[in-house]
N, C-alpha and C positions, 0 to 999 in steps of 0.2 A: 390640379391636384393629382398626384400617382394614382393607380388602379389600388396598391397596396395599400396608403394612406386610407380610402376612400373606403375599403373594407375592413378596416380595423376600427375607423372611425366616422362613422355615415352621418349628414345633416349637420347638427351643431353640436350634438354629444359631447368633444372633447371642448370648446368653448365654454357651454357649462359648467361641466366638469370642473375648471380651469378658473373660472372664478368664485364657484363652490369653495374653493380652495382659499381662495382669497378672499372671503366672508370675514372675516376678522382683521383682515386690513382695511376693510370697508367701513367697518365701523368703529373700528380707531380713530380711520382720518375723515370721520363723518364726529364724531364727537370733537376731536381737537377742532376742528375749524368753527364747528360753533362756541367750543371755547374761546379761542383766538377774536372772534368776530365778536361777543358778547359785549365790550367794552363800547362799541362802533348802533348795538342792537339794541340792549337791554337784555338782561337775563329771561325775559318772557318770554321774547319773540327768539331769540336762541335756543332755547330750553325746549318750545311748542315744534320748532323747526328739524330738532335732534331728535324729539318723538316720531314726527310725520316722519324721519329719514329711515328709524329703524323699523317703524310697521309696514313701511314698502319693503326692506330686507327679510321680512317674517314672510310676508305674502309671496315675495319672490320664491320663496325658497318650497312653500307650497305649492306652486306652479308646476316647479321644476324635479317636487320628490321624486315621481316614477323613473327621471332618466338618472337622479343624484343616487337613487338606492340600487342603479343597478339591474329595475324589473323589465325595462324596455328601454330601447334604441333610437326610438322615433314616436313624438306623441303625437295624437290623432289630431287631426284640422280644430278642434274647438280649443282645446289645450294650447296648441302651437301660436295658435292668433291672441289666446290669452298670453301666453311666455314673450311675444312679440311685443306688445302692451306694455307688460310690467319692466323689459328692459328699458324701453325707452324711460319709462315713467322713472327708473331705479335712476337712467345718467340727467333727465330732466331736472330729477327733485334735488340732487346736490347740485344745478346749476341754477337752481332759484335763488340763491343767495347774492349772484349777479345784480339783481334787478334793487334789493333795498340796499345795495352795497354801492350804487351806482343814487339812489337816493336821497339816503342818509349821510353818503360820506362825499359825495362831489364828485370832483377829479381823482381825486388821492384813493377816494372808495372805490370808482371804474379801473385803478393799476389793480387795487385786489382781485377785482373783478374779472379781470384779464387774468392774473395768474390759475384763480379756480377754476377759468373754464379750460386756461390750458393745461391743467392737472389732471383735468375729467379726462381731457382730449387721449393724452399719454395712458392715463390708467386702461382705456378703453381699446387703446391698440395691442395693449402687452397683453390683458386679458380675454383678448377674443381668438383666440391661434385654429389656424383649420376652417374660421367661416367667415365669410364676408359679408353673410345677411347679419349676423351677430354685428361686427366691427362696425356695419354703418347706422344700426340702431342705437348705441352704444356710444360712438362718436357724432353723430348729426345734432343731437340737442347742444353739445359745448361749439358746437362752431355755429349757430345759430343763435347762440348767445353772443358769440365770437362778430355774428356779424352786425348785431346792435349796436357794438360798441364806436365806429364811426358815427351815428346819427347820435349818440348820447355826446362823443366829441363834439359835435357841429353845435349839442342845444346847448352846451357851456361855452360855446363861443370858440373853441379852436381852430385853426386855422386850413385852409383848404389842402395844405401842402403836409399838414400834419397828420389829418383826415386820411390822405389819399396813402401813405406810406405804412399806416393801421392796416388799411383796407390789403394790402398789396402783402405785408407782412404774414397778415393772418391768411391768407391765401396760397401764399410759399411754406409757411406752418402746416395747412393742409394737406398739400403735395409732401409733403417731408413724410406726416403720420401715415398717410398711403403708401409711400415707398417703404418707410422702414415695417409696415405689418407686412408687407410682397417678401422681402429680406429673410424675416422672423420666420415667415409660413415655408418658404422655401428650406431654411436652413431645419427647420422642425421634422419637416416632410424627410430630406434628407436624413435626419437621423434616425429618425422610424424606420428608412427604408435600411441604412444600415445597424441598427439593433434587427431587425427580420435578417438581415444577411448573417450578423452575428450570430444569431441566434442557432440559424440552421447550421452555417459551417462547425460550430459547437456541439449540435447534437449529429451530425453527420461526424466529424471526429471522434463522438463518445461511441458512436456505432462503430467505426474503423477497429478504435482500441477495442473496444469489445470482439471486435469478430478478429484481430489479431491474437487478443488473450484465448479465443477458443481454439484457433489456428495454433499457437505454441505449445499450450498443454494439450494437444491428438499431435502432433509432431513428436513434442517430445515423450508423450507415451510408445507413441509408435518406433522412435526410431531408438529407445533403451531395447524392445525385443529382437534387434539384428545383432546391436553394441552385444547385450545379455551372451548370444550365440557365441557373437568372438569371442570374448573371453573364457567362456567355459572351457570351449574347444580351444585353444591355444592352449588352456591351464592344462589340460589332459595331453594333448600334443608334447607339453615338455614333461609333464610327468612322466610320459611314456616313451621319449625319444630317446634314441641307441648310441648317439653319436655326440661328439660335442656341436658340430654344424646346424644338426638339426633340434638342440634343446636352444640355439641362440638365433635362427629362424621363427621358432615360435616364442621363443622370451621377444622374438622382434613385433611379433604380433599383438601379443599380451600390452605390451609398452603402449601400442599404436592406438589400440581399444582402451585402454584405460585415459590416455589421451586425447582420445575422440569423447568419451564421459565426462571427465573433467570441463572442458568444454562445450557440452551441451549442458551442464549443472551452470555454468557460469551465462551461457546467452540465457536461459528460462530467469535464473537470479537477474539479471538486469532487466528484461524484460517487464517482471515483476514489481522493480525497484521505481521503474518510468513510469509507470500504470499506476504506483499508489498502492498496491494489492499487497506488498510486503507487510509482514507481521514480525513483532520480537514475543519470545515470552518473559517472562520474568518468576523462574522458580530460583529456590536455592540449590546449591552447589561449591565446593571448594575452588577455589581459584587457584589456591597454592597448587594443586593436584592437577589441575589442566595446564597450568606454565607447564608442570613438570611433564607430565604426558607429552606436551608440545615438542618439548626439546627432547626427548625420548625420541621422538617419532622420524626428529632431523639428525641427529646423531650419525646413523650412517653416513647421511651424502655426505656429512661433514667432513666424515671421516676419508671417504671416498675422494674427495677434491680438496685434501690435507688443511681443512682451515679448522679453527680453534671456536668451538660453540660455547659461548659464553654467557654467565647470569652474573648479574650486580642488581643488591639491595635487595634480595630474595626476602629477608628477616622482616621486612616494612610492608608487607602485603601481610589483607586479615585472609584467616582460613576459608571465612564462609562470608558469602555475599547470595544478594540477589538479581539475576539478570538472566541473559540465556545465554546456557553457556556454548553448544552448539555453533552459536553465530560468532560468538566471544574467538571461537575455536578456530572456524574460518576466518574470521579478518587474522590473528594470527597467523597463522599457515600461510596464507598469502603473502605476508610481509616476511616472514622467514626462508617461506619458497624464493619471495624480490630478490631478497639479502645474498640466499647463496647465488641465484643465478649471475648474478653482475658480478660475484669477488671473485679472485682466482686466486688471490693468495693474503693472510691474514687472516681476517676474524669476523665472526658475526657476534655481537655483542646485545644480550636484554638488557636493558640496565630499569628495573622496576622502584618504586615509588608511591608510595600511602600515607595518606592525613586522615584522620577522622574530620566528618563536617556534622554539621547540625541538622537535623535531631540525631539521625541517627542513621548515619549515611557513610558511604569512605568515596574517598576522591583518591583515582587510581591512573599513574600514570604510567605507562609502558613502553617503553624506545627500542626499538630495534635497530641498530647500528652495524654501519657493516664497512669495510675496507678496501671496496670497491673503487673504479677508476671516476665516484661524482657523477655530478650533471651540471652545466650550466642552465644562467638566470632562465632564457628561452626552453630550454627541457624540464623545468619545474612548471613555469606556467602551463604548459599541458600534461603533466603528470598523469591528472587525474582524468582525461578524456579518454574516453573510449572507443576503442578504434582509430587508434589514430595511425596512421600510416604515411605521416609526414613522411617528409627526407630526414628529418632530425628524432622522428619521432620514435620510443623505445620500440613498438611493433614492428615499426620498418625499421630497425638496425639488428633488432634481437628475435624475432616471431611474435605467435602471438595476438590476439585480437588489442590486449591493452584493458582485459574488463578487470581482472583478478583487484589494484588497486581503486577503480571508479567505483566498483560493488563495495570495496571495504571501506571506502569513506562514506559511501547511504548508511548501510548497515550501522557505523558508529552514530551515523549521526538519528539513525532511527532507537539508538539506544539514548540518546539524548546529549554525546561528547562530541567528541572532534579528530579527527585523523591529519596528522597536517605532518610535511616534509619540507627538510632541510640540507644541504649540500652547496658542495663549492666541488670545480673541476679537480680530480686528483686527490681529495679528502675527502672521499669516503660519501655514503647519504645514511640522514636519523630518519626512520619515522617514528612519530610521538602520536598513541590513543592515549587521548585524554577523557576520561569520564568517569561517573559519579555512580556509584552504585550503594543501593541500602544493607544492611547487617542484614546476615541472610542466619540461616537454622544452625548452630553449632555440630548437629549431627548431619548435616549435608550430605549426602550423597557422594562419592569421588567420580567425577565425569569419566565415560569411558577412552581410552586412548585410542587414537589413530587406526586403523585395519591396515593392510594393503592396499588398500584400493581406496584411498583417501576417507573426504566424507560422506562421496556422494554413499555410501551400503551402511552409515554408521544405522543402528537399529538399535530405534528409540523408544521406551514404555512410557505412556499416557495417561493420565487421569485415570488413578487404580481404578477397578470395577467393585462393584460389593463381593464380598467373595463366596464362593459357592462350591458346591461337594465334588466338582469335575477334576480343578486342578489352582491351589494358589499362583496368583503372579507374581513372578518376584521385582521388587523395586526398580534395579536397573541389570542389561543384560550383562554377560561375561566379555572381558575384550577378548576383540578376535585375535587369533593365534597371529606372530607374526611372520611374514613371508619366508625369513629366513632366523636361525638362533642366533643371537647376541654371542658374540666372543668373548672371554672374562677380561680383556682388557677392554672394549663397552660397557660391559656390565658393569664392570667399575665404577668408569664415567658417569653413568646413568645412574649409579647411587650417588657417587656425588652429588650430583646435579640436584635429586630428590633430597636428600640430606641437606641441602641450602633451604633448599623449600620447604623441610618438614614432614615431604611427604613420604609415603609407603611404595615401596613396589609393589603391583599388580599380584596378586598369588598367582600360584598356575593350578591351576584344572588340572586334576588326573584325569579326568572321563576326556577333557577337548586336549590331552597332550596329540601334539600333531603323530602320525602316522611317519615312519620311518621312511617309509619309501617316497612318502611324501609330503614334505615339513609342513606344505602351506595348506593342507587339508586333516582337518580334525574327525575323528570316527565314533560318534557315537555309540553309546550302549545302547542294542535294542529294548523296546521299552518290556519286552516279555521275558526279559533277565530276571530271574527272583533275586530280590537282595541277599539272600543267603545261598552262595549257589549248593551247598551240602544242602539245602533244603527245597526240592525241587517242585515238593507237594502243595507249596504254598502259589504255585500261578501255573495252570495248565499249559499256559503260553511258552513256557521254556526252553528256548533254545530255538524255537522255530524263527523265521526269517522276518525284517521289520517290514509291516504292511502299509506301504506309502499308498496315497491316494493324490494324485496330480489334475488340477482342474484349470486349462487353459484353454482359452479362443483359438492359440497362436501353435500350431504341430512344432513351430522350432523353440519355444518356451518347454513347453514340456518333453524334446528332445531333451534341452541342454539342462533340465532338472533331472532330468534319469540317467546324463551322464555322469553327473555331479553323483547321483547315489548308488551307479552303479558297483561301483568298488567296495561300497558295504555289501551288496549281497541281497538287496530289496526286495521286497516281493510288489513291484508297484505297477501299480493299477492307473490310466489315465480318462479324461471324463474332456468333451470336447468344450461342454457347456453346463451353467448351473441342473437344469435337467436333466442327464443325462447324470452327473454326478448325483444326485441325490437319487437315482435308480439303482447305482451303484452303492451306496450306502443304506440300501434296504437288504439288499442280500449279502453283503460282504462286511468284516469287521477290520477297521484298521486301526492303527495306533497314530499316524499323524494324517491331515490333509494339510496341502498346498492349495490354496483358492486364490484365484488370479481376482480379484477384483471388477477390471472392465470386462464384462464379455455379453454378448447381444442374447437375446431371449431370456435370459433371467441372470443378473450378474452377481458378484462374488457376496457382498453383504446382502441380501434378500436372500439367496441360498443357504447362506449360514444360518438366517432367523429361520427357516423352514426347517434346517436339518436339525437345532436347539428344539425347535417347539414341536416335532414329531415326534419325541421320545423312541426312535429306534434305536439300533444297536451301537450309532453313532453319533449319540445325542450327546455324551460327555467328552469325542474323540478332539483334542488340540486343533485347534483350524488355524494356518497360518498362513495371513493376510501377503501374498505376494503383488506389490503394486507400482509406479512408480510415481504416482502423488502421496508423498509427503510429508505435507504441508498438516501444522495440529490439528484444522479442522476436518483431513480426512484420516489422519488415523485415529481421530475420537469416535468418530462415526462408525470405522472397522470395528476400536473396540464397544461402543455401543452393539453392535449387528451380534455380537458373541465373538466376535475371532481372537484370540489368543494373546497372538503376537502378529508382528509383521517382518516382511523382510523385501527393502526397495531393488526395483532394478535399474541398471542389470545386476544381473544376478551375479555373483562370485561364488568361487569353492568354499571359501571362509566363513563369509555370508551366510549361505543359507543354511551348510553345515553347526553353523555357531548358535545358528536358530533354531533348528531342531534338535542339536544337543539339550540347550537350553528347555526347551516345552518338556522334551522326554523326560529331562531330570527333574522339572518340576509336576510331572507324572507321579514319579516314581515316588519323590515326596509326599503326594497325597496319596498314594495308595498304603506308604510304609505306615503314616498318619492314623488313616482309617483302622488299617489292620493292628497296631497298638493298643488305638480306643476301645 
């Protein structure tokens, strides 16, 4: 027996065990046979026989409580030699049926008799696994019954040659039940020994992924604050560059970073996806309104690589549904991004599609079609592989990891539909999201559209908080300014477009109209502007400079936040750690904080519950959550701590200016509020 075998199961324990189990088959085929045999007995001596058979199974089973409940492994020497006893007595007493069966019935009564003892014999092998002292207690009474049966042959007169092939029979019988229990124990022993191996390579695995998933999320925290740097500083570089050479040197740069993000949002998403760790939400939201935003968003490159962006069946989608639209957002984008990459000439086509289902649900189908050069049969079947870098494969002919479609087939199908594609060489490829979403709030929210800088910076509000005399939150943030102004021949388009759908254009913000000098940066009002500027008595604060407070672990985060504000004219303060900021917030008054979230010795949420519950001069100041988790459960957690708002990284000009326009104007709100009251 294994070493491994021997420690999980010492002495006769699984034996036991094993026909504990089997306690109800025992006395099944301990009544049927006294039934059966009654005719051959009398109901008496049947009836008295079924008694004796189960009061040895009562008494057995008291023998054996201590190891059957579990309270010990091994029982003591007077126990043990009793357990010894009652086995034998448990295979002897259903093989006493032998003896009047061999009396009362003759020859014909000795075949029954032989069959029960070779019944005992088989029972006794299958039920003893793991012990040998069991097996031969167990089986020795039937083959000592086994071996009467030649002398009761010879007292009826059969013959020597009949005699001698019993005898020889039931002895190759014997060797048979030995071999096959050696078979049974070994193939047992083996599987224990492989459920132990399974076992461990299984939680040796769940350790791997675990310490993978912690390894991704410090990776990719870590490496958004270099990404963050690039971008800034390129955004600033072409703002500020002299030349054409060098505003398309840094738009080269901007490109390369925002490309490198995109791609790290995509390896954490699959990551994620593999691991089980993905989450959908399911609030309300307008669908008609995120189509439209969607193709808003592609409209340029459309334009840019002359093809025709097209919507069919806009009228047949309902307004409001419930799902998450975020996610909804990306798998689009993805397949619109597919679409134009592969067409060079012709069209990318939506063609949308809605049923009402029962109770009260819509079934919603979405194709994105496009006019591209196909795929063959072999390049669909890996479509949806990731990474794949075949010779045939779309990564190795086009770039690319290959994750953008593998992620939006989980994604859908974690929304509970289906993502599935269609194509022939030269005609073109569909893909078709199929799925079901419930009747969501008629007053819905309109999803925000697109930024610049994809969705990795979209900046998302959470589980309102109860509201309080600092500053209301408002529902959903304003969309970020966009890179460049729409031409009135876009703009056109793009009401189109909307007008299929129903929907609204975006207002624009006087306060986040972008800055001339610099379309794709928006310039907030400082928040110590009086709303009346002819009334300057009503905020002592007026006119002086906006007082930022910048709280990171990282010198190049809060470089590339001071460069982002320095064009307004800040007066900002920076803090290396939550300590450290909160010393500054004893003496100094500002109007917004930046709180990085991760940072050692006291991090961004416990800072903020200290700087709330301190009642100093910065207990009502906006804190805004700078982080690059997330994910709902940690920007519930941000807004639990007190923080405001949030805004992920990396960081953008857009971004984070969009964000602090936003807190200030929702400032200015509760001040204009109070002051009314």
């Amino acid at each position: 027996m294994s070493q491994a075998y021997q420690d999980t199961a010492p002495d006769w324990t699984p034996a036991i065990q094993a026909r504990r189990r089997a306690l109800m088959q025992r006395l099944g085929m301990g009544a049927a046979t006294a039934l059966i045999f009654t005719p051959v007995f009398g109901w008496q001596i049947s009836a008295l026989w079924c008694l004796c058979y189960f009061l040895i199974q009562a008494i057995d089973l008291w023998i054996f409580a201590p190891v059957l409940a579990g309270r010990v492994e091994r029982m003591g020497p007077i126990r043990s030699a009793a357990g010894n006893v009652m086995l034998f007595l448990n295979a002897a007493a259903f093989g006493t049926l032998s003896i009047p069966l061999w009396l009362l019935g003759g020859p014909m009564g000795g075949v029954c008799a032989a069959i029960v003892a070779a019944a005992g014999a088989i029972y006794g092998v299958i039920n003893s696994p793991g012990s040998r002292k069991v097996l031969a207690i167990t089986i020795t009474p039937h083959f000592l019954y086994m071996a009467t049966v030649p002398f009761w042959m010879s007292f009826y007169g059969a013959s020597h040659a009949f005699v001698m092939a019993v005898a020889i029979s039931f002895s190759v019988f014997g060797a048979y039940c030995v071999s096959t229990w050696e078979r049974m124990n070994k193939a047992q022993q083996a599987e224990q020994a492989a459920r132990l191996e399974a076992d461990r390579k299984r939680s040796e695995a769940e350790r791997i992924m675990a310490s993978r998933q912690i390894f991704l999320a410090s990776i990719g925290h870590d490496l958004r604050t270099p990404i963050s740097a690039i971008m800034t500083g390129a955004a600033e570089l072409e703002r500020g560059a002299k030349t054409g050479a060098a505003r398309a040197q840094a738009a080269l740069i901007s490109d390369a970073s925002v490309m490198m993000k995109a791609l790290l949002d995509d390896l954490l998403d699959h990551a994620k996806l593999e691991s089980g760790h993905m989450s959908v939400e399911c609030v309300d939201f307008n669908l008609r309104s995120l189509i439209a935003q969607t193709l808003m968003f592609w409209q340029g490159e459309a334009r840019a690589k002359g093809l025709s962006l097209r919507v069919e069946g806009a009228s047949s989608l309902p307004a409001s549904v419930k799902g998450d639209p975020m996610r909804l957002r990306q798998v689009l984008n993805n397949l619109v991004s597919n679409a134009m990459k592969f067409t060079e000439t012709g069209s990318v086509t939506l063609r949308l599609a809605s049923w009402p289902e029962e109770p009260s649900e819509h079934a919603i189908l979405i194709e994105v079609a496009d006019t591209g050069p196909g795929m063959t049969p072999e390049q669909l079947s890996r479509l949806f592989t990731p990474f794949d870098q075949t010779a045939d494969g779309i990564g190795a002919r086009h770039g690319g990891t290959g994750l953008g479609l593998s992620i939006s087939r989980d994604l859908i199908e974690l929304m509970g539909g289906r993502l599935t594609a269609r194509s022939r060489p030269g005609e073109g490829a569909a893909f078709t999201v199929a799925v079901t979403l419930p009747q969501g709030d008629a007053e819905a929210v309109t999803p925000r559209a697109f930024g610049d800088d994809s969705r990795g910076d979209i900046v998302r509000n959470l589980a309102p908080r109860k509201p309080t005399s600092r500053a209301p939150r408002m529902a959903e943030p304003k969309p970020e300014q966009a890179p460049m102004a729409e031409t009135a021949t876009s703009l056109s388009a793009t009401e189109t477009l909307l007008a299929q759908l129903g929907a609204e254009l975006p207002a624009p913000s006087s306060a986040g109209k972008p800055d001339e000098a610099n379309p794709t940066t928006a310039r907030p009002t400082p928040t110590g502007a009086a709303a009346n500027p002819t009334d300057s008595s009503t905020d002592d604060t007026a006119g002086r400079p906006l007082r930022v407070l910048v709280v990171d672990d990282h010198d190049i985060n809060r470089r590339a936040i001071e460069l982002i504000l320095a064009p307004l004219g800040c007066d900002i303060a920076t803090a290396a750690d939550g300590l450290l900021a909160l010393a500054q917030c004893e003496v100094n008054t500002f109007d917004a904080i930046f709180m990085d979230v991760r940072m050692p010795e006291l991090d961004g949420r416990e800072t903020t519950r200290r700087l709330r519950a301190g009642g100093g001069p910065n207990a009502g100041t906006p804190v805004i959550a700078v982080t690059a988790d997330t994910a709902p459960e940690d920007i519930a957690a941000c807004m639990a701590a007190g923080m405001d708002y949030f805004v992920s990284k990396p960081l953008t000009p857009p971004a984070l200016l969009g964000t602090l326009e936003h807190v200030l104007s929702a400032t200015e709100t509760a001040k204009s509020g109070t002051a009314a009251a």
